[in-house]
N, C-alpha and C positions, 0 to 999 in steps of 0.2 A: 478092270472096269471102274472100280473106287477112283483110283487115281485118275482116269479121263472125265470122270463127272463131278469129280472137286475140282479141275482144271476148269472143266465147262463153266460150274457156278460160279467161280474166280473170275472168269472173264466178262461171264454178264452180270454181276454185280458191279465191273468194273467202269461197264458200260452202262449202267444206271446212273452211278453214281455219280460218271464225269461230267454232265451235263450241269445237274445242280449245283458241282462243287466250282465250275466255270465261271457259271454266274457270279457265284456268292463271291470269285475273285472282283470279277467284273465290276459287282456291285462295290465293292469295299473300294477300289482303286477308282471308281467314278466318282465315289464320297467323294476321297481324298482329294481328288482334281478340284472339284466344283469348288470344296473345301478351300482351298488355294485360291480360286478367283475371286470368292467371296473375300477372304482375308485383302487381299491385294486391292479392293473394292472400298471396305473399312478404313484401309490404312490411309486412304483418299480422301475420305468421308465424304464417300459417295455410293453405299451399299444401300441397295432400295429394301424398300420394307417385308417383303414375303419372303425372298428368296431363302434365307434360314428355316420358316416355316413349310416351304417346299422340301426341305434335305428330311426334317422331323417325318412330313406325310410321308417322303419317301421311306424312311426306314421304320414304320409300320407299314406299307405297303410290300417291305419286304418280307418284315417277319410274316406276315399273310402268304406269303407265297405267290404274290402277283411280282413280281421282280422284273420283268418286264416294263410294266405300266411304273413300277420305281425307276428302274434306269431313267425312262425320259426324262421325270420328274428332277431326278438328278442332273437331266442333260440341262435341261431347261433352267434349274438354278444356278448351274455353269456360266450359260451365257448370258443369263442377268449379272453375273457378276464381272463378264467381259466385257459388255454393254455400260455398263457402269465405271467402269475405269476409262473406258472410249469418253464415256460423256463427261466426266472428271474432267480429261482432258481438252476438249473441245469448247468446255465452260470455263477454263483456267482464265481466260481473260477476261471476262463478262464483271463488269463490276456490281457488286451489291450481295445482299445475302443468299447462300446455298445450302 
């Protein structure tokens, strides 16, 4: 009987556990993405102004335990910083100052 209800606890701690620890990949590997387009964005010098203080909100939203409402935030500074290489390139020919 020991040994089936340390098996049981084993299992659903296992299953607690995987969800948050999912995320917390999620979250770190959405960093890094968004991370990446912002860089690619700077390198242009065309990276708009929030988007870095969105990643900051995001990862106190994380430590909060809203990670959820972070992910977007992260999605969302992603594609300011797709947007922004798009518009780099679109303004490449426009003459005058950027």
């Amino acid at each position: 009987m020991k040994i089936s209800t340390l098996g049981l606890a084993s299992i659903l701690s296992s299953c607690l556990l995987a969800t948050p620890m999912a995320q917390a990949n999620s979250f770190d590997s959405a960093v890094s993405e968004a991370k990446t387009e912002l860089d690619k964005a700077k390198a242009v010098n065309y990276e708009w102004r929030d988007s870095r203080k969105m990643l900051k909100k995001a990862e106190k939203l994380n430590k909060e335990g809203k990670t959820d409402k972070a992910i977007k935030l992260v999605n969302t500074a992603k594609e300011q910083g797709q947007l922004a290489v798009a518009q780099a390139e679109l303004q490449s020919g426009v003459k005058g100052p950027h």
